[in-house]
PAKOL-12129 format. One line per field, with one value per residue (C-alpha): residue number from 1; residue in one letter; chain; x, y, z negated. Coordinates in pm, whole numbers, always signed. Layout:
// PAKOL-12129
i	c(NUM	...)
aa	c(A	...)
ch	c(A	...)
east	c(X	...)
north	c(Y	...)
up	c(Z	...)
// end
This chain:
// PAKOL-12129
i	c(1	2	3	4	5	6	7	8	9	10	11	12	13	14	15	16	17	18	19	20	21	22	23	24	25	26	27	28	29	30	31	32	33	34	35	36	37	38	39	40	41	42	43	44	45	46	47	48	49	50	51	52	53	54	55	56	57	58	59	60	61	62	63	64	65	66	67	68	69	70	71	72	73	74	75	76	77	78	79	80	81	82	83	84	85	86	87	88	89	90	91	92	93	94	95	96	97	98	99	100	101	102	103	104	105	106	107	108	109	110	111	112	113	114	115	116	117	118	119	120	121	122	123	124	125	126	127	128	129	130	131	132	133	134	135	136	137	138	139	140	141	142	143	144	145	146	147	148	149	150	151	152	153	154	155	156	157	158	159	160	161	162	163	164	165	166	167	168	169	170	171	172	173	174	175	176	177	178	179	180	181	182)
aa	c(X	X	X	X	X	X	X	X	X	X	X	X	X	X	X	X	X	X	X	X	X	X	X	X	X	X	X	X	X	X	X	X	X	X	X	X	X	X	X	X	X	X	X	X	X	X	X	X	X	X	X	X	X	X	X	X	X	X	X	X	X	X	X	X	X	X	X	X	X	X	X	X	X	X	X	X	X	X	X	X	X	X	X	X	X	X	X	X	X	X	X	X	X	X	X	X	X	X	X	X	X	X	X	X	X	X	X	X	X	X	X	X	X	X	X	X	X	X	X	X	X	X	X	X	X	X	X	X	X	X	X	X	X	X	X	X	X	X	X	X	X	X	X	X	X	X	X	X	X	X	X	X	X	X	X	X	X	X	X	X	X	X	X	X	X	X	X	X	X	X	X	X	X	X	X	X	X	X	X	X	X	X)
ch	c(A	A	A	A	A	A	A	A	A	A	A	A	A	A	A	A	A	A	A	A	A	A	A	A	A	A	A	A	A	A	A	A	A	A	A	A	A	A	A	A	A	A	A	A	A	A	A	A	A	A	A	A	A	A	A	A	A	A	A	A	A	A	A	A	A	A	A	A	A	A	A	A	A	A	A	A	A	A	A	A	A	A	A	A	A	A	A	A	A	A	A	A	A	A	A	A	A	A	A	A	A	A	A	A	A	A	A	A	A	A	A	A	A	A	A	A	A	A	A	A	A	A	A	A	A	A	A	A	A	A	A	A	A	A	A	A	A	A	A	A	A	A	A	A	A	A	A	A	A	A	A	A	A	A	A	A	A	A	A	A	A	A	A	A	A	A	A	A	A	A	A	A	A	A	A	A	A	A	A	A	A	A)
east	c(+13664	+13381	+13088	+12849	+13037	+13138	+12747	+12617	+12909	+12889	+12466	+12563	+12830	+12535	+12278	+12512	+12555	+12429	+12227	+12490	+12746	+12503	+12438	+12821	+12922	+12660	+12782	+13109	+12976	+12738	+13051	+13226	+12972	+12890	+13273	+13270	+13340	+12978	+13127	+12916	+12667	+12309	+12135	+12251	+12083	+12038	+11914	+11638	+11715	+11614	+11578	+11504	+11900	+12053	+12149	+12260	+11991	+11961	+11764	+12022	+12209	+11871	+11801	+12153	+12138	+11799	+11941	+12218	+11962	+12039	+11780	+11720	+11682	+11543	+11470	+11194	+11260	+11169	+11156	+11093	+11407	+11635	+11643	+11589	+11388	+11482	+11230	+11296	+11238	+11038	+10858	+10519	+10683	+10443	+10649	+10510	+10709	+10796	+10731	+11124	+11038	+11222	+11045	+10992	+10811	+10488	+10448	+10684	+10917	+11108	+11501	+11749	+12066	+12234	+12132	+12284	+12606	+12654	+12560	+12532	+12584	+12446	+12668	+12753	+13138	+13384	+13719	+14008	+13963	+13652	+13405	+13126	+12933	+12519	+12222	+12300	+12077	+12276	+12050	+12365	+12565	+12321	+12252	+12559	+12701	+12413	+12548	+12724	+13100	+13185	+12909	+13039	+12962	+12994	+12960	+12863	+12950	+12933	+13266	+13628	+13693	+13881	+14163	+14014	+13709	+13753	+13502	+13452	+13436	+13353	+12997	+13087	+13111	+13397	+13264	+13514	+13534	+13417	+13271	+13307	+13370	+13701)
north	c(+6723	+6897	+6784	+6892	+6695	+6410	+6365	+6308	+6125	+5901	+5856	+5732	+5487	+5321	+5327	+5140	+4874	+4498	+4317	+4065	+4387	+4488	+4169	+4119	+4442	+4392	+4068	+4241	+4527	+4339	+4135	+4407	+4543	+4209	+4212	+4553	+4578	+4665	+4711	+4994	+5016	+5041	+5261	+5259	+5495	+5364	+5486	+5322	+5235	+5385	+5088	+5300	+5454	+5144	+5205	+4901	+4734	+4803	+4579	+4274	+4525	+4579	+4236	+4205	+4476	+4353	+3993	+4171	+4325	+4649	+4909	+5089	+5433	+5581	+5965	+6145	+6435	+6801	+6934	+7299	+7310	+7021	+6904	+6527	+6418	+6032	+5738	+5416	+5124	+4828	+4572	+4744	+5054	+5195	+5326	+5594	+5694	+6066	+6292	+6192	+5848	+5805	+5544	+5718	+5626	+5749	+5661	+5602	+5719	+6020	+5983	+6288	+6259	+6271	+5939	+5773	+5581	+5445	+5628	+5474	+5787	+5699	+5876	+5871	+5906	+5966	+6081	+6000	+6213	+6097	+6367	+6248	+6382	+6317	+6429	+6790	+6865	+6882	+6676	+6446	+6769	+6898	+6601	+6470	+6829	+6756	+6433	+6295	+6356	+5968	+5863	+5693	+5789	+5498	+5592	+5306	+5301	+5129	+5261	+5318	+5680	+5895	+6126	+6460	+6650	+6972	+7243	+7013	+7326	+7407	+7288	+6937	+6651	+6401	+6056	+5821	+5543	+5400	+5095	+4988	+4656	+4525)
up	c(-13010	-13152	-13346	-13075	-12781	-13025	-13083	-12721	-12684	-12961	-12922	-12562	-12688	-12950	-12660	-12476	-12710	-12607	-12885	-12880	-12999	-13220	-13455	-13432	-13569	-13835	-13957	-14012	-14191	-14407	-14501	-14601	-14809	-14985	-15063	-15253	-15603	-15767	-16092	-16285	-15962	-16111	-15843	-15475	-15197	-14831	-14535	-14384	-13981	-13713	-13466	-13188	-13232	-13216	-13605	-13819	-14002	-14327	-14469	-14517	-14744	-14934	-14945	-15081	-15322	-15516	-15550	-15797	-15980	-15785	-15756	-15433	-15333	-14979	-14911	-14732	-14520	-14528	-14256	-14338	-14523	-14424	-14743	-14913	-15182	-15317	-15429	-15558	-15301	-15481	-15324	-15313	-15156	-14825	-14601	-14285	-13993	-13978	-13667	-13609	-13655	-13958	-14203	-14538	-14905	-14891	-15250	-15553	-15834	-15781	-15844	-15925	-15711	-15983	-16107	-15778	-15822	-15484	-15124	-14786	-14538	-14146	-13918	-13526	-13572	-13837	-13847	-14020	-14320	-14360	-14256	-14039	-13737	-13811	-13599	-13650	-13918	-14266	-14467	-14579	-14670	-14890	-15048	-15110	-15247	-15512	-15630	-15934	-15920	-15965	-15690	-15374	-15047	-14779	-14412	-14220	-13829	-13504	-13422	-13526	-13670	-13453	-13548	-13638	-13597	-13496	-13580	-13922	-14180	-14576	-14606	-14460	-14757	-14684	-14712	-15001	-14791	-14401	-14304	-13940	-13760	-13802)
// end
């Protein structure tokens, strides 16, 4: 299937979802995520959840991350040019919904992609190869394309990855490793 299909699909199959599916897939993933090796992991990016999606919540994994001594990066959003800028996430952080609803630092220290070693990607579905199907917008790709060659990308999903995604093509950053319910 294509990206286009696989999305309405896929953003049906997470609306669908009971609460009771929800916190059980979670407990899974946050296992598996507490059970990665963190060796050399200084700075890990996250997204911050959009609740009203039905996407995992993130903050266990924060909550996680900062007990290790961790530190935490979210992005904020432009919009003009589908692009992300990235902030550290401490404690005093303010965070303000975008016109998407997306919660986003309002105030902080800027962080270079490059400084990342560890990247949690959202996603609606994967596929087997590891390339992902987002909200259509190609914040991810660029981002990730801007990265540090060692930094991990970690797609974290609801669902199984299917086989293959058809109309996946050049610009489209494959993902090192997927985390779904197992």
């Amino acid at each position: 299937m294509k990206k286009q299909e696989l999305r309405k699909i896929y953003k049906q199959k997470r609306a669908d979802l009971t609460e009771a599916q929800i916190e059980d897939f979670q407990k899974n993933i946050y296992q598996q995520i507490y059970d990665l090796d963190l060796g050399g992991i200084k700075i890990v990016h996250l997204f911050l959840s959009l609740t009203k999606f039905k996407e995992i919540d993130t903050q266990p994994i924060i909550d996680f991350f900062r007990s290790r001594n961790i530190k935490i990066v979210v992005s904020k959003s432009d919009l003009k040019n589908n692009t992300l800028s990235h902030f550290y996430l401490e404690k005093d952080t303010v965070l303000e919904l975008n016109k998407y609803g997306v919660p986003e630092p309002v105030n902080g220290e800027e962080v270079n992609e490059k400084e990342l070693d560890l990247i949690f990607v959202p996603l609606l579905i994967s596929d087997e190869l590891n390339y992902r199907v987002g909200y259509g917008k190609g914040f991810y790709d660029r981002f990730l394309s801007n990265c540090k060659e060692e930094a991990q990308f970690i797609g974290v999903n609801f669902f199984k990855p299917i086989y293959q995604i058809e109309d996946s093509n050049d610009f489209d950053v494959p993902l090192h490793q997927v985390i779904y319910p197992k």
